[in-house]
Wavefront OBJ file of the C-alpha trace (Angstrom):
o trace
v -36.470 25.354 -15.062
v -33.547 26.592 -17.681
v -30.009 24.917 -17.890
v -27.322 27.732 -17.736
v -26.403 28.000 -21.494
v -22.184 26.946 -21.587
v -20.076 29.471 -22.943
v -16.102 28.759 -23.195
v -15.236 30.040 -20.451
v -17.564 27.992 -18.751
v -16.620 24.507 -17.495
v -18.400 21.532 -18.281
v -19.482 21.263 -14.797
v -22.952 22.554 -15.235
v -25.970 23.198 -12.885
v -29.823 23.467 -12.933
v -31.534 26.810 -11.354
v -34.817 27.493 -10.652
v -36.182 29.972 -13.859
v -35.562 33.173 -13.196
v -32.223 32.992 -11.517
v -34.084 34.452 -8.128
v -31.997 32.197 -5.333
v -33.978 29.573 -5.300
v -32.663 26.227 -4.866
v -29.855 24.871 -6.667
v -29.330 21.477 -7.608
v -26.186 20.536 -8.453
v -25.839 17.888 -11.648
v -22.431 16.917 -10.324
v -23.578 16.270 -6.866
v -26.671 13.959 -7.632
v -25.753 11.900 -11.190
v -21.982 12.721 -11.951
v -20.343 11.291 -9.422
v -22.129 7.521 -9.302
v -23.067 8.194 -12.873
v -19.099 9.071 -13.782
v -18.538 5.857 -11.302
v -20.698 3.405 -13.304
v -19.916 4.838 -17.038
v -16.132 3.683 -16.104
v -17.761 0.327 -14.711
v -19.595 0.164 -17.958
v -16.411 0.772 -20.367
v -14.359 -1.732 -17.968
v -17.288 -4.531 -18.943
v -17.146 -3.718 -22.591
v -13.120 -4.149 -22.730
v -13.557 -7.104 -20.814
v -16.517 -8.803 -23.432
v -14.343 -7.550 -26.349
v -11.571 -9.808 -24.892
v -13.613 -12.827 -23.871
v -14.635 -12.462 -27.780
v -11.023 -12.182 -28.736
v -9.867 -15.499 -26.542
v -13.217 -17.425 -28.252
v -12.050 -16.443 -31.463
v -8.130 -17.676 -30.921
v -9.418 -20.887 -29.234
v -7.419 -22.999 -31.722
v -4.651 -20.744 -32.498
v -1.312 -22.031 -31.471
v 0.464 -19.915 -28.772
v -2.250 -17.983 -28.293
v -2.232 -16.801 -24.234
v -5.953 -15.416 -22.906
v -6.038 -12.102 -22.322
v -8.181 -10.320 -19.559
v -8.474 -6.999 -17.361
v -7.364 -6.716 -14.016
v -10.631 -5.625 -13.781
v -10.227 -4.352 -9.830
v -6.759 -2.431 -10.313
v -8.533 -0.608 -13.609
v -11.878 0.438 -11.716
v -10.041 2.283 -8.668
v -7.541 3.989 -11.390
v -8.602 7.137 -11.258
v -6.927 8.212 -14.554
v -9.276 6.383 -16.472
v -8.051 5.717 -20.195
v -7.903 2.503 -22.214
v -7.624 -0.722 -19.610
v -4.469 -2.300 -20.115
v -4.996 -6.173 -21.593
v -2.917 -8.656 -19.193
v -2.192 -12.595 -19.731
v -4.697 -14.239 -17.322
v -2.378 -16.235 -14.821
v -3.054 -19.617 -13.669
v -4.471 -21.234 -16.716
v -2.853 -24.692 -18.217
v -1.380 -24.130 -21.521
v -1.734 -26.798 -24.052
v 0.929 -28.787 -26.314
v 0.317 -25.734 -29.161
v 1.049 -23.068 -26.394
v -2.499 -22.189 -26.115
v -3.975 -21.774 -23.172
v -7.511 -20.468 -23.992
v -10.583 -22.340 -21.602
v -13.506 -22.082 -23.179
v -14.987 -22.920 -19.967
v -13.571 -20.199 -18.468
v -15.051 -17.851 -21.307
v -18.441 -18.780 -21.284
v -18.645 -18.260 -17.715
v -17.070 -14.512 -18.071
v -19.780 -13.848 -20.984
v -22.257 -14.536 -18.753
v -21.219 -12.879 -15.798
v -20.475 -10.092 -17.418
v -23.806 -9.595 -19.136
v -25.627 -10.056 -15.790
v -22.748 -6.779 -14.317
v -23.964 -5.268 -17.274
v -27.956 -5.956 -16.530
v -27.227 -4.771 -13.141
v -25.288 -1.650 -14.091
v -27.443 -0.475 -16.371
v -29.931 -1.104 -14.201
v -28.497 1.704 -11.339
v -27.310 3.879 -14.140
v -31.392 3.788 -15.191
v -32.533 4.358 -11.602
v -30.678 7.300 -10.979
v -31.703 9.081 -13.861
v -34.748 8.769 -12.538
v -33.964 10.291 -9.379
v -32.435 13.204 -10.791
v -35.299 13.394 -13.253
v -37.923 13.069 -10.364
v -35.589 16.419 -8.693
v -35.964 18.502 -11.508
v -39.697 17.974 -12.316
v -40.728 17.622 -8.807
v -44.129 17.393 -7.310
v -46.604 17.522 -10.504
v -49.589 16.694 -8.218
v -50.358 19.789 -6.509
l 1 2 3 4 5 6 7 8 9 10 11 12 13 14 15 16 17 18 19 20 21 22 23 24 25 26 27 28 29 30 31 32 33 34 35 36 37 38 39 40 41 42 43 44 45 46 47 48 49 50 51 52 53 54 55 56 57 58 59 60 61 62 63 64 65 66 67 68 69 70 71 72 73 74 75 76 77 78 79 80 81 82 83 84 85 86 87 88 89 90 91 92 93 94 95 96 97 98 99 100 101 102 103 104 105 106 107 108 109 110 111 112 113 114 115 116 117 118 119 120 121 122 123 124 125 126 127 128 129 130 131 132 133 134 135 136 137 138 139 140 141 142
């Protein structure tokens, strides 16, 4: 099997064909990784803005006025537009006589949690490469 060759003209949307070009079956790269793949890269980059803050609020634990900062993680995973997630102040959280109002409770537990969304993420992201690969090669046994 040969992967079309991308010229500019062509758009990144790109396919596999059998060799030969002869009609044979087609199996479209958007249709079987892009889409859940495109799905759990943003998933991915949400997780890392999200640790990057956690690290941020651990680091300005003791800095006066300091307010946590954190992704509204659902509202940035069903924006379509993608882009840099937008840091909010994480309601509901006492502030302190300095005017912080960083709970290192609170951060430990998102470290964690988000390592294990991460495990699993990778995880899927892993699998269906697989799947796809397992497409193209097919049936090496016979």
């Amino acid at each position: 099997m040969r992967l079309r060759e991308r010229t500019s003209e062509t758009p990144i949307r790109s396919e596999w064909r059998e060799a030969g070009g002869t009609g044979g079956p087609v199996i479209l790269k958007d249709a079987m990784l892009d889409r859940v793949a495109g799905q759990l890269e943003r998933y991915m980059d949400l997780l890392s803005a999200r640790q990057k803050l956690v690290a941020s609020n651990i680091a300005n634990a003791d800095t006066p006025g300091y307010l946590t900062q954190d992704l509204d993680f659902q509202a940035e995973f069903r924006n379509a537009a993608g882009g840099t997630p937008r840091a909010i102040n994480a309601p509901g959280l006492t502030v302190k006589n300095d005017g912080n109002n960083v709970s290192l409770d609170r951060e430990s537990r998102l470290l964690a949690e988000n390592a294990l969304r991460f495990q699993i993420a990778s995880g899927l992201m892993g699998t269906q490469i697989k799947l796809v690969r397992s497409a193209i090669e097919g049936d090496k046994s016979g």
